[in-house]
C-alpha positions in Angstrom: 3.3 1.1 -2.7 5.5 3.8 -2.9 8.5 2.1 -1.0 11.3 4.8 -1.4 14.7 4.5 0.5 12.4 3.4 3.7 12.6 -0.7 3.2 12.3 -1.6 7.0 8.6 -3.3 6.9 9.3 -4.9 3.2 12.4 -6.5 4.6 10.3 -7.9 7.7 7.1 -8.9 5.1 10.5 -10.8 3.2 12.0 -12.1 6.3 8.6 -13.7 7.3 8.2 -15.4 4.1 5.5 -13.6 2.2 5.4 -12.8 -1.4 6.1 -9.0 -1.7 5.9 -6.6 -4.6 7.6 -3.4 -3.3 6.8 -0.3 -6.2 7.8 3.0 -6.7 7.2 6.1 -9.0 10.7 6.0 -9.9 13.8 3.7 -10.3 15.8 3.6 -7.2 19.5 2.2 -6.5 19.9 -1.1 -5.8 18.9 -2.2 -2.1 17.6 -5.4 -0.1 14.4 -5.0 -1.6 13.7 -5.5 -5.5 11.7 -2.7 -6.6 9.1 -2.3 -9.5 8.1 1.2 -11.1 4.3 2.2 -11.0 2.8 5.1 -10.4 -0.6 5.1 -8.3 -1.9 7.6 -9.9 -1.8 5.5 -13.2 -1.5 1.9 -12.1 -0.8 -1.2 -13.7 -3.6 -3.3 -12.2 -2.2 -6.4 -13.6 0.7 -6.0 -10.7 -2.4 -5.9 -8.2 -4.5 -8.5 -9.0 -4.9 -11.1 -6.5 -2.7 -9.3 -3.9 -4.0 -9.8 -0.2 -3.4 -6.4 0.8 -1.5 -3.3 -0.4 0.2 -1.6 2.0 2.0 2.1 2.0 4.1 3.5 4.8 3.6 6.9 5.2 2.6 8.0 1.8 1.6 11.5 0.6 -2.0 12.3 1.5 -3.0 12.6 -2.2 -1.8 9.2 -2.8 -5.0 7.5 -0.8 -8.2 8.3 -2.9 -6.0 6.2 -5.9 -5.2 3.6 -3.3 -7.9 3.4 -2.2 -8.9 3.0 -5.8 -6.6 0.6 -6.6 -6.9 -2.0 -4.0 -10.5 -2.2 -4.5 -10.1 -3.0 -8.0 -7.5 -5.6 -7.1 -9.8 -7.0 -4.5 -6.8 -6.0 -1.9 -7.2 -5.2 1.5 -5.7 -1.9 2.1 -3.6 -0.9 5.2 -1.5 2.6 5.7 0.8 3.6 8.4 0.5 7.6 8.1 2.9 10.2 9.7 2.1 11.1 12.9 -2.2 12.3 13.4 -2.6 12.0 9.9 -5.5 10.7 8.2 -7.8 10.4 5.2 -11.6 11.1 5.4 -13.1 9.1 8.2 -9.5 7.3 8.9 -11.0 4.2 7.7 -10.8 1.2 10.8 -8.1 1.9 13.6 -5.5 -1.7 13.9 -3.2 -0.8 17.0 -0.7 -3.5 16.4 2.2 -1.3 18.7 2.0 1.2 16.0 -1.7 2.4 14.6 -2.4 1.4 11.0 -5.6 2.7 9.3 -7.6 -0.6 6.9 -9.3 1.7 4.4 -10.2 -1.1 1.8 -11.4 -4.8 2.9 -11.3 -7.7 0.5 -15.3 -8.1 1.2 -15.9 -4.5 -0.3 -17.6 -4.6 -3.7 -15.9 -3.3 -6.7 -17.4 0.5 -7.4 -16.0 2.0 -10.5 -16.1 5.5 -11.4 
């Protein structure tokens, strides 16, 4: 979600064989990566639905409450890399995989709407 000109972990996700839906709030120039336009703030679940996990690699701070938002509705896991310290509310679980990523949705978590 929100892939931008940074298409390093998409292309690894790609090399590794995984389906990938890469998405951005605006059309970008052509690249390794096909990218689709949605805006997280007004998302097309339909893209979602039945994703294992939406991830986001250093996205604006404002963009987690609607991810978090979103994935839940898909029934998503999802993970975020942040810049640097940075976190959302209670950080959500810790994953030190070399780098730290921060799970703030889990497939298991009931839908809440509203």
């Amino acid at each position: 979600m929100g892939i931008g000109r940074n298409t390093t972990a998409a292309e690894i996700v790609l090399g590794a064989g995984a389906l990938l839906l890469a998405t951005d709030v605006k059309e970008l120039p052509a690249g390794p990566v096909p990218v689709t336009i949605d805006d997280v703030f007004d998302p097309d679940i339909s893209l979602y639905e039945g994703a294992d996990v939406i991830y986001a690699v250093r996205p604006a701070i404002e963009m987690i409450p609607p991810l978090v938002s979103l994935a839940r509705r898909a029934g998503s896991d999802l993970v975020v890399y942040h810049l640097g310290f940075e976190i959302y509310a209670d950080g959500g679980e810790k994953i030190d995989c070399g780098v730290v990523l921060h799970r703030y949705v889990t497939r298991s978590e009931p839908v809440k709407e509203g």
